[in-house]
N, C-alpha and C positions, 0 to 999 in steps of 0.2 A: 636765470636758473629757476627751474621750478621746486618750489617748496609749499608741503602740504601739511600742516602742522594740527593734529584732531584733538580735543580736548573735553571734559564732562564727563569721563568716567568717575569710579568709586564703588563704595559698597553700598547695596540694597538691597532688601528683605524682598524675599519670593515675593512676584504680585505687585513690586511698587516701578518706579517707572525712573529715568534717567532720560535727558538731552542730550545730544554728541554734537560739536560742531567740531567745525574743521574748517582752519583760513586756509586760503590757496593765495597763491603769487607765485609769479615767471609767469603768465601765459595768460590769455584771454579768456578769465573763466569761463564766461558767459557764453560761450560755444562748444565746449565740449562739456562729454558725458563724462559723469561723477561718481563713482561707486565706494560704496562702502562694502568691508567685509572683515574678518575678524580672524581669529587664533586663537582654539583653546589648550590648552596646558595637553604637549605630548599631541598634538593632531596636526592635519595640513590646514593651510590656509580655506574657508569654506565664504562663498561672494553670498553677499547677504541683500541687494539691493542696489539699482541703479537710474540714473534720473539724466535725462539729455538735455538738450537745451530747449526744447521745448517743454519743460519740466514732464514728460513720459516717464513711468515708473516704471520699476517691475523688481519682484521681493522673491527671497527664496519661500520654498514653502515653510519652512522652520519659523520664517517671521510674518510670514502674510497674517494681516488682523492684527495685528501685536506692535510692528514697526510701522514708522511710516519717514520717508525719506522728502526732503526738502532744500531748494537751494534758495538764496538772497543774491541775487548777482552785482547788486547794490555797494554790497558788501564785500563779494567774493568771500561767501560763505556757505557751506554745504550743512544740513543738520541732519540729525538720525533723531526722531522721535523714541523712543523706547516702551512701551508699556507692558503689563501684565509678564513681567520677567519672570525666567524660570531657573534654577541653577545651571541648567543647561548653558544657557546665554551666556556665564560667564568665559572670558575671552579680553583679549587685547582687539580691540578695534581700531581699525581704522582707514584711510580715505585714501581714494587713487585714481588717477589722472591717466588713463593708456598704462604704459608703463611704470609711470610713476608714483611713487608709494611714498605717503610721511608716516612718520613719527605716531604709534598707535600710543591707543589711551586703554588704560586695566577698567574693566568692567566686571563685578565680582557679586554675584547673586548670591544670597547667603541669610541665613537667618541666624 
């Protein structure tokens, strides 16, 4: 069973910065691509970033320069760098495998 479980969210002041991780299990992380994307309050799901197994990126333009995405396969661990947040960002984040979607984490920019 695949489960993808993201975690590191909370509150932050415009400008400060947040780590996401996200464990994976069911499946061979370490070959497939990883994507993160988020949910703000009242919106549709908007893809923020994704990373293959040959760690290849590519970021929405809302986070390009700002986010930066990373995997540990060591670990079976996917991370989301955060910086220079904006209230914008806030959102439930989180991590997905093809179809498969865990459990987001509240990210809430705020001063």
């Amino acid at each position: 069973e695949v489960q993808l479980q993201a975690s590191g969210g909370g509150l932050v002041q415009p400008g400060g910065s947040l780590r996401l991780s996200c464990a994976a299990s069911g499946f061979t992380f370490s070959t497939h691509v990883m994507t993160w994307a988020r949910q703000a309050p009242g919106k549709g799901p908007e893809w923020i970033s994704s990373i293959d197994s040959g760690s290849f990126t590519s970021y929405a333009e809302s986070v390009k320069g700002r986010f930066t995405i990373s995997r540990d396969n060591t670990k079976n661990t996917l991370y989301l760098q955060m910086n220079s947040l904006k209230p914008e960002d806030t959102a439930v984040y989180y991590c997905s495998m093809g179809s498969a979607r865990g459990q987001g984490t509240l990210v809430t920019v705020s001063s």
